[in-house]
PAROFI-772798 format. One record per residue (C-alpha): residue number from 1; residue in one letter; x, z, y. Coordinates in nm, 2 decimals, always signed. Layout:
BEGIN
{NUM, A, {X, Z, Y}}
...
! end
This chain:
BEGIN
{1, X, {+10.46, +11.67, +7.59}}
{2, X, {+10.68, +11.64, +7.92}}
{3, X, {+10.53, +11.59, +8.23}}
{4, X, {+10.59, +11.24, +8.34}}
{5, X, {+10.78, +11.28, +8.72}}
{6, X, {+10.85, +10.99, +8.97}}
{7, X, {+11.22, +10.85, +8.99}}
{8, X, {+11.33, +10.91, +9.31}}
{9, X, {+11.46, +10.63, +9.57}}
{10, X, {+11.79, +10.77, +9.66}}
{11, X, {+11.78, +10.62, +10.04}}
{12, X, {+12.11, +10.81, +10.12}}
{13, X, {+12.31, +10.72, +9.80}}
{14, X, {+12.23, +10.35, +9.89}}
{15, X, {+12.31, +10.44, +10.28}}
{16, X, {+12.66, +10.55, +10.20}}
{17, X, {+12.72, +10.22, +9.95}}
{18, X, {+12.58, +10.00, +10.26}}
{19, X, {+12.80, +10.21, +10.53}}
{20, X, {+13.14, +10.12, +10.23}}
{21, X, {+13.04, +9.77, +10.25}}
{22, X, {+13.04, +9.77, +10.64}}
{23, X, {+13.34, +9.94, +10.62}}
{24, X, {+13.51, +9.65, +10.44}}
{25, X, {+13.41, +9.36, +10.62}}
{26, X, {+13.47, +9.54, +10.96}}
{27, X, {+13.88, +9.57, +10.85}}
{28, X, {+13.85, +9.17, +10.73}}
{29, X, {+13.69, +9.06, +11.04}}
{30, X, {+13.86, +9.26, +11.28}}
{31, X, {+14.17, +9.05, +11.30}}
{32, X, {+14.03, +8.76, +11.33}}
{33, X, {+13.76, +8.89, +11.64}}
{34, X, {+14.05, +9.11, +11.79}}
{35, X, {+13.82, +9.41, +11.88}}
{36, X, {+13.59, +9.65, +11.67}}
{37, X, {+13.21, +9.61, +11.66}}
{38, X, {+13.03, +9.80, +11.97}}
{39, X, {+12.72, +9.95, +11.97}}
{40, X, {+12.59, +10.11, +12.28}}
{41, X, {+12.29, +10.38, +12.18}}
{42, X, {+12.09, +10.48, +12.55}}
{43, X, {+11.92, +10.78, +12.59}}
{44, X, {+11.72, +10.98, +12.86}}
{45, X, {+11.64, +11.30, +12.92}}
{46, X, {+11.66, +11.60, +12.69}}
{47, X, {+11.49, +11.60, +12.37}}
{48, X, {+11.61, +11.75, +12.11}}
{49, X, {+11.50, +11.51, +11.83}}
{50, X, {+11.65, +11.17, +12.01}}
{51, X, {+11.95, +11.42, +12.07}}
{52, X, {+11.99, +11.46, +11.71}}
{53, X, {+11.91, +11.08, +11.56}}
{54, X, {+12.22, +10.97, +11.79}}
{55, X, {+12.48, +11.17, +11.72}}
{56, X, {+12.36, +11.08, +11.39}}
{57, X, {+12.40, +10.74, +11.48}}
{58, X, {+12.69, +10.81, +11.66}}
{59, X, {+12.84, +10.98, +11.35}}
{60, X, {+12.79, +10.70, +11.12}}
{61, X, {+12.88, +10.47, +11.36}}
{62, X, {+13.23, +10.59, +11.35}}
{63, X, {+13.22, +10.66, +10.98}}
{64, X, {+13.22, +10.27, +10.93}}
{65, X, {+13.43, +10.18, +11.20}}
{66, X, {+13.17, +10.10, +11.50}}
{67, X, {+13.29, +10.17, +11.88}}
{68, X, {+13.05, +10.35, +12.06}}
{69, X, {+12.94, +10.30, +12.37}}
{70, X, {+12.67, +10.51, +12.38}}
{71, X, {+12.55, +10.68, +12.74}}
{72, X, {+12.36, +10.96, +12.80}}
{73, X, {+12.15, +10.93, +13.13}}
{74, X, {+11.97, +11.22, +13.27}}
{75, X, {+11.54, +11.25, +13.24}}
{76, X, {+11.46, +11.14, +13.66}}
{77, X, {+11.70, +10.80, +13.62}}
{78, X, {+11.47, +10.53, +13.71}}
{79, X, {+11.36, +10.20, +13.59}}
{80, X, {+11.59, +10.02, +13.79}}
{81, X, {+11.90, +10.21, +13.70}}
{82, X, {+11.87, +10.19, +13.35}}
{83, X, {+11.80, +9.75, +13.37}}
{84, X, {+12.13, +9.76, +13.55}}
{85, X, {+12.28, +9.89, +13.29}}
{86, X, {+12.14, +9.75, +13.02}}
{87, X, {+12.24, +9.39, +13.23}}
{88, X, {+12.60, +9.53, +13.23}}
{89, X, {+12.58, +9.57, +12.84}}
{90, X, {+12.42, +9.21, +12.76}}
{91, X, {+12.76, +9.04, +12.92}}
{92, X, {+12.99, +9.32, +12.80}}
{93, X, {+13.18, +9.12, +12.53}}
{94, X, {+13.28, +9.46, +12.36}}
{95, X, {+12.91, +9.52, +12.27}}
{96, X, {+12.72, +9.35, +12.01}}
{97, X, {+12.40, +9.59, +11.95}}
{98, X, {+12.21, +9.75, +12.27}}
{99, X, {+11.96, +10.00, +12.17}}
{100, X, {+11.71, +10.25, +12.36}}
{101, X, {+11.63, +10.54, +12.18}}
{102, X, {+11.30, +10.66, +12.22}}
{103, X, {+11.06, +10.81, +12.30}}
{104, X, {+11.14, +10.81, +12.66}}
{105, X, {+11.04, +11.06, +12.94}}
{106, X, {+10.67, +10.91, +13.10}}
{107, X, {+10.80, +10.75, +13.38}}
{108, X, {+11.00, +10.51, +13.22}}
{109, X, {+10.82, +10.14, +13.06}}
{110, X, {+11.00, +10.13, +12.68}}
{111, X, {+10.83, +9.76, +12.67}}
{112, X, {+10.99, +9.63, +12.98}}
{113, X, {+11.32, +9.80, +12.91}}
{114, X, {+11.33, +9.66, +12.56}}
{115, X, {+11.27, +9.29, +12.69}}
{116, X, {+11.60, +9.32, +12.92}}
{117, X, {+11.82, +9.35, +12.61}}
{118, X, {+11.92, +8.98, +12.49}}
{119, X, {+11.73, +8.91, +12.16}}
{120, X, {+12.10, +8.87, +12.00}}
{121, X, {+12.20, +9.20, +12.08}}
{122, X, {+11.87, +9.37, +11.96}}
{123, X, {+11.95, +9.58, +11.74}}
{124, X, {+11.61, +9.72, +11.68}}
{125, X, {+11.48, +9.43, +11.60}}
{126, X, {+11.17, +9.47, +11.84}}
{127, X, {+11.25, +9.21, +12.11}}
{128, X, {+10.94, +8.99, +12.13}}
{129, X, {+11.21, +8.66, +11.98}}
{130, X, {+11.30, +8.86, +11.68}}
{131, X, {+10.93, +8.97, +11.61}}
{132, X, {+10.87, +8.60, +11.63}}
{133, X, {+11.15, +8.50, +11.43}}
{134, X, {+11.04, +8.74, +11.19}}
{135, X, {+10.68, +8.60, +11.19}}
{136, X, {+10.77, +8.21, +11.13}}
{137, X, {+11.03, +8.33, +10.86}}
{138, X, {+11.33, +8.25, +11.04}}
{139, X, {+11.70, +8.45, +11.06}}
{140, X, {+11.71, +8.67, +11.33}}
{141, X, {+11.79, +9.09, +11.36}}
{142, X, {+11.50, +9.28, +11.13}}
{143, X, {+11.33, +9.59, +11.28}}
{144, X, {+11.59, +9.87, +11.13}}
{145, X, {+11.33, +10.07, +10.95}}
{146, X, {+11.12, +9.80, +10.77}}
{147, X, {+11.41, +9.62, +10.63}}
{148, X, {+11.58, +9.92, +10.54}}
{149, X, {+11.28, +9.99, +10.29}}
{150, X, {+11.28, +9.65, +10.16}}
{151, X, {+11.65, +9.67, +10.08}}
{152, X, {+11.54, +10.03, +9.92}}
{153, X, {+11.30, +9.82, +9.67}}
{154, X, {+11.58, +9.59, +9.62}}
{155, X, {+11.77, +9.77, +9.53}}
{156, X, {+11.59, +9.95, +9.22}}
{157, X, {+11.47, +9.62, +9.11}}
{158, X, {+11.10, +9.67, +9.19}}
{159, X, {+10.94, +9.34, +9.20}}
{160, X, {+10.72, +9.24, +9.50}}
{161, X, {+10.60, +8.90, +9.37}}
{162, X, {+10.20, +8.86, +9.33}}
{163, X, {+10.16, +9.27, +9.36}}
{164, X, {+9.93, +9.46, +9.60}}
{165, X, {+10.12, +9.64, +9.89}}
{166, X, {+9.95, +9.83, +10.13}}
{167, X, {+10.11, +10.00, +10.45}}
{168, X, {+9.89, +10.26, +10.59}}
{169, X, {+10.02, +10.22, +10.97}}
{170, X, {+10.04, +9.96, +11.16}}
{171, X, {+10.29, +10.06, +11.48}}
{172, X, {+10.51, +9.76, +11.58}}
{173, X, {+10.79, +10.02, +11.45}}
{174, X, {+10.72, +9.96, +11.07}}
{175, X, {+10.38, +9.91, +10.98}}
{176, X, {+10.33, +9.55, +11.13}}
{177, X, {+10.67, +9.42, +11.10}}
{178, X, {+10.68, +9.58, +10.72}}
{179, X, {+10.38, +9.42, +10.62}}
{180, X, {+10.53, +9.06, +10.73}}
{181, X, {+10.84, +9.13, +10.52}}
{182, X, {+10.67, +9.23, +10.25}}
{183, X, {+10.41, +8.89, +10.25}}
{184, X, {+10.77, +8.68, +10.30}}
{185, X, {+10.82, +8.85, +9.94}}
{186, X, {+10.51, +8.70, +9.81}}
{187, X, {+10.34, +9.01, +9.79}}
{188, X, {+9.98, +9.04, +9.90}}
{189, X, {+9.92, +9.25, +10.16}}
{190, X, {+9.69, +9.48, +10.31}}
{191, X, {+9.73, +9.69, +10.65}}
{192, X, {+9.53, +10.02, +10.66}}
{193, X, {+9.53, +10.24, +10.93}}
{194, X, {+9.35, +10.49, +11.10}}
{195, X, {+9.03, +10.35, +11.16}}
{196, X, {+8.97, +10.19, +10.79}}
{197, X, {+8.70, +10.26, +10.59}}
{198, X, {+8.73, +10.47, +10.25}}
{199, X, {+9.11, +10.50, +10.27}}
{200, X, {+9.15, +10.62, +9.92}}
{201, X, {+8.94, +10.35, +9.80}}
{202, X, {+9.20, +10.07, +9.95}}
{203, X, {+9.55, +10.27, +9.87}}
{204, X, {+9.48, +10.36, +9.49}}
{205, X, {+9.45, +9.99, +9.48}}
{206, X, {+9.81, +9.95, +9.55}}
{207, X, {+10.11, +9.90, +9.37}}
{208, X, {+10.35, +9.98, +9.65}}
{209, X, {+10.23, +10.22, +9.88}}
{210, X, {+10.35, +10.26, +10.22}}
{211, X, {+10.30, +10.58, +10.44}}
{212, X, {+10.37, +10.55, +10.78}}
{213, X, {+10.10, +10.77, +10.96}}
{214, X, {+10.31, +11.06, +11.08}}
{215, X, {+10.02, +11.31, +10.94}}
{216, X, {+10.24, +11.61, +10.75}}
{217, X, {+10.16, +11.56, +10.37}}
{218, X, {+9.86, +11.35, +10.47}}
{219, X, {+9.88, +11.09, +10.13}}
{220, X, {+9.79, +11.30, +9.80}}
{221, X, {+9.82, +11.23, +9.46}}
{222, X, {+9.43, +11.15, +9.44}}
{223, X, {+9.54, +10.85, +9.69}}
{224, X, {+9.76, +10.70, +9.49}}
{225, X, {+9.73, +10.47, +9.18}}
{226, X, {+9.91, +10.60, +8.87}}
{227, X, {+10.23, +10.40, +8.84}}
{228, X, {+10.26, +10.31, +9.19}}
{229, X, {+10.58, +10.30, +9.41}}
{230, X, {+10.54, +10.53, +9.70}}
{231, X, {+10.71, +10.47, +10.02}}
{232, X, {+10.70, +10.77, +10.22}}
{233, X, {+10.82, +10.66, +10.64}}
{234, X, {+10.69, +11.01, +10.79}}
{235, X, {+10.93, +11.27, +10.91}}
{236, X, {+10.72, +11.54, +11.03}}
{237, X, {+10.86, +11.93, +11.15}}
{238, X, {+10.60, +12.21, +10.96}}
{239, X, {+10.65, +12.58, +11.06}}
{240, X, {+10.49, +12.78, +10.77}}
{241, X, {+10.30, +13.14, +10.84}}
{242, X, {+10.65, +13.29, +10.85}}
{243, X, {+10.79, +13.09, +11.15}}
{244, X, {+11.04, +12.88, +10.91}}
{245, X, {+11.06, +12.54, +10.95}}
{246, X, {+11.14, +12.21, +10.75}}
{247, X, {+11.08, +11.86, +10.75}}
{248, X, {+10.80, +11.67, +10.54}}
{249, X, {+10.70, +11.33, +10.49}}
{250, X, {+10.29, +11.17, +10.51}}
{251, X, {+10.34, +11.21, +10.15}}
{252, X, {+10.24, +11.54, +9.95}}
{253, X, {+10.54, +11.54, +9.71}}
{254, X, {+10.47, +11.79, +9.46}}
{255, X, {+10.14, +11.67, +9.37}}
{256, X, {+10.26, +11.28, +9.42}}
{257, X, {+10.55, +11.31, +9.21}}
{258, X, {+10.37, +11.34, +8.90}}
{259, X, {+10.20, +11.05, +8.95}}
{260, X, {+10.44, +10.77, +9.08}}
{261, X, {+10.65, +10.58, +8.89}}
{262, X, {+10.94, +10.58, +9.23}}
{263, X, {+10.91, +10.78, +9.50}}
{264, X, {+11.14, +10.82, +9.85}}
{265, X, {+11.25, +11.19, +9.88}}
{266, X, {+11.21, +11.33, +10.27}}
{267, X, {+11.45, +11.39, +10.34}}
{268, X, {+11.68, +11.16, +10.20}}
{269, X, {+11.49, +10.85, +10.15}}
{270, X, {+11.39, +10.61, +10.42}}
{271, X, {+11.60, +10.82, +10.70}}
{272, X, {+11.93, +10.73, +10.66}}
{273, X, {+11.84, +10.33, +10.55}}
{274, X, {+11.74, +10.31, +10.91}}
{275, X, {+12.07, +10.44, +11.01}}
{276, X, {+12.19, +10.21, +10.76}}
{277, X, {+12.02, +9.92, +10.88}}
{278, X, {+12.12, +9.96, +11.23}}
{279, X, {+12.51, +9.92, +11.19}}
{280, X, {+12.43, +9.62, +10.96}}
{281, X, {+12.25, +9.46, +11.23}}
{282, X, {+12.52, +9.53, +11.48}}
{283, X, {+12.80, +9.42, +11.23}}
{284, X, {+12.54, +9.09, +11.20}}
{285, X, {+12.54, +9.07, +11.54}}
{286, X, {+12.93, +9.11, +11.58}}
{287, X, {+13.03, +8.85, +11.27}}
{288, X, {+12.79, +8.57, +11.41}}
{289, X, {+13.01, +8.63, +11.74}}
{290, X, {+13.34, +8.51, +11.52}}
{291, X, {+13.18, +8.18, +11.45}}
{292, X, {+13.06, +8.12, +11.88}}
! end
C-alpha cells in the first residue's frame, strides 16, 4: 500500500492568480482615478533580509502595476526624520499604502512609527484602528500575513466552521490577529505559545494547525493530529555541517507530510500570500479612494 502524503497548499500558484486579478482591476480603475496605485515600502539600515523582502515587494509591485515609492534611508536617521516623512506620505495623493519594513535598527520605536501612518493607508494592517476594526468585525485593512493564510484555506475549500484551530504564536504579526480571523470563521480557537503547558497535548487536538514560532523544524509529526491541515508561518535560515544553507519552516516536513491531509510548502506557501496580500490591501486602499 502507498504511503498516504499531505496535498500541498500551493501559496505561490494562488499569489500569481491574486497578482492577475490585481492586474485587471488596476487597468479598469486607472481611468477613472487618473494615476496608478502607490505604495511606498520604508526601510533603514542594512540588513540583508529586509533588503531582500522589498525588492521582492518591489518586484511584484511592478509586476501588477503598483508605483513605487519606496525609500531607502540609511541605519543613524532618527526618529524625527523618518515621522516627517512618513507625514509627507499620509497627504501625498499618489500613495495609498505606507509601510515600514522591519525589523528596524535599535534606536528607532517600530510602535510609534507605525501609529504615524493614517489607519487608511496601513497597509500592514497593524495600526491600533485596524486591529480594532479587526476585533469588533468590521471592514478595515487585514494584517497581510494572517489574511493571506485565510485566503490559502479558502481557497482549497477547507471548512473552518465548528473545527478546532490552534495557532502556536501569538505575535501581533500573525498569531493574535490570525486567531481573531479564524473565530470570525466560526472556528473555535485556541492560542498556544511558548509558555503553555504540554504543547503536543493541545496541537494534536487540532484540525488546523498553525505554526508561527520561528523555531527551525520545531512542529513534528508526533504534534500533529492525523488528518490535520498544517499551516507552517516560519521562515527560518539553517546552515548544515557543510556550511550550505536553506530555508525551513517551524514545521518538520518530511516527517509531517505523511501525516497531514494539506500542508504549506516553505518555501512557497505562506511567503508569497503575504506579498500577495499586501498589494491587495494597497489596491483596497486605492479603489475606496475612487468612490471619496
Amino acid at each position: 500500500m502507498e504511503a498516504k502524503t499531505a496535498k500541498l497548499l500551493d501559496g505561490k500558484a494562488l499569489a500569481n492568480k491574486i497578482q492577475q486579478e490585481l492586474s485587471a482591476a488596476i487597468t479598469q480603475l486607472q481611468p477613472q482615478i487618473g494615476r496608478p496605485p502607490g505604495l511606498a515600502v520604508l526601510m533603514v539600515g542594512d540588513n540583508p533580509a529586509s533588503a531582500a523582502y522589498v525588492r521582492g515587494k518591489e518586484r511584484a509591485c511592478q509586476k501588477v502595476g503598483i508605483a513605487s515609492f519606496g525609500k531607502h534611508f540609511p541605519t543613524q536617521t532618527t526618529q524625527a526624520e523618518l515621522e516627517e516623512v512618513i507625514a509627507a506620505l499620509n497627504y501625498d495623493e499618489r500613495v495609498d499604502g505606507i509601510l515600514v519594513q522591519l525589523p528596524l535598527p535599535n534606536h528607532l520605536d517600530a510602535v510609534a512609527l507605525l501609529h504615524q501612518i493614517v489607519p487608511d493607508k496601513d497597509v500592514d494592517g497593524l495600526h491600533p484602528v485596524n486591529l480594532g476594526r479587526l476585533v469588533r468585525g468590521e471592514p478595515g485593512l487585514r494584517s497581510c500575513t494572517p489574511a493571506g493564510i485565510m485566503r490559502l484555506l479558502q481557497e482549497y475549500a477547507i471548512p473552518l466552521r465548528g473545527k478546532h484551530a490552534v495557532v502556536v504564536g501569538r505575535s501581533i504579526l500573525v498569531g493574535k490577529p490570525l486567531a481573531l480571523m479564524l473565530l470570525e470563521a466560526d472556528a473555535t480557537v485556541t492560542v498556544a505559545h511558548s509558555r503553555s503547558h504540554s504543547l503536543e497535548s493541545i496541537t494534536t487536538n487540532a484540525d488546523i494547525l498553525i505554526a508561527a514560532v520561528g523555531r527551525p523544524e520545531f512542529m513534528t509529526a508526533d504534534m500533529v493530529k492525523p488528518g490535520a491541515v498544517v499551516v507552517d508561518v516560519g521562515i527560518n535560515r539553517v546552515i548544515d555541517s557543510s556550511g550550505n544553507s536553506r530555508i525551513v519552516g517551524d514545521v518538520h516536513f518530511e516527517s509531517t507530510v505523511g501525516v497531514a491531509e494539506f500542508l504549506t510548502p516553505v518555501p512557497g506557501g505562506v511567503g508569497p500570500m503575504t506579498v500577495a496580500i499586501l498589494l491587495q490591501n494597497t489596491v483596497n486602499s486605492y479603489s475606496q479612494r475612487s468612490h471619496r
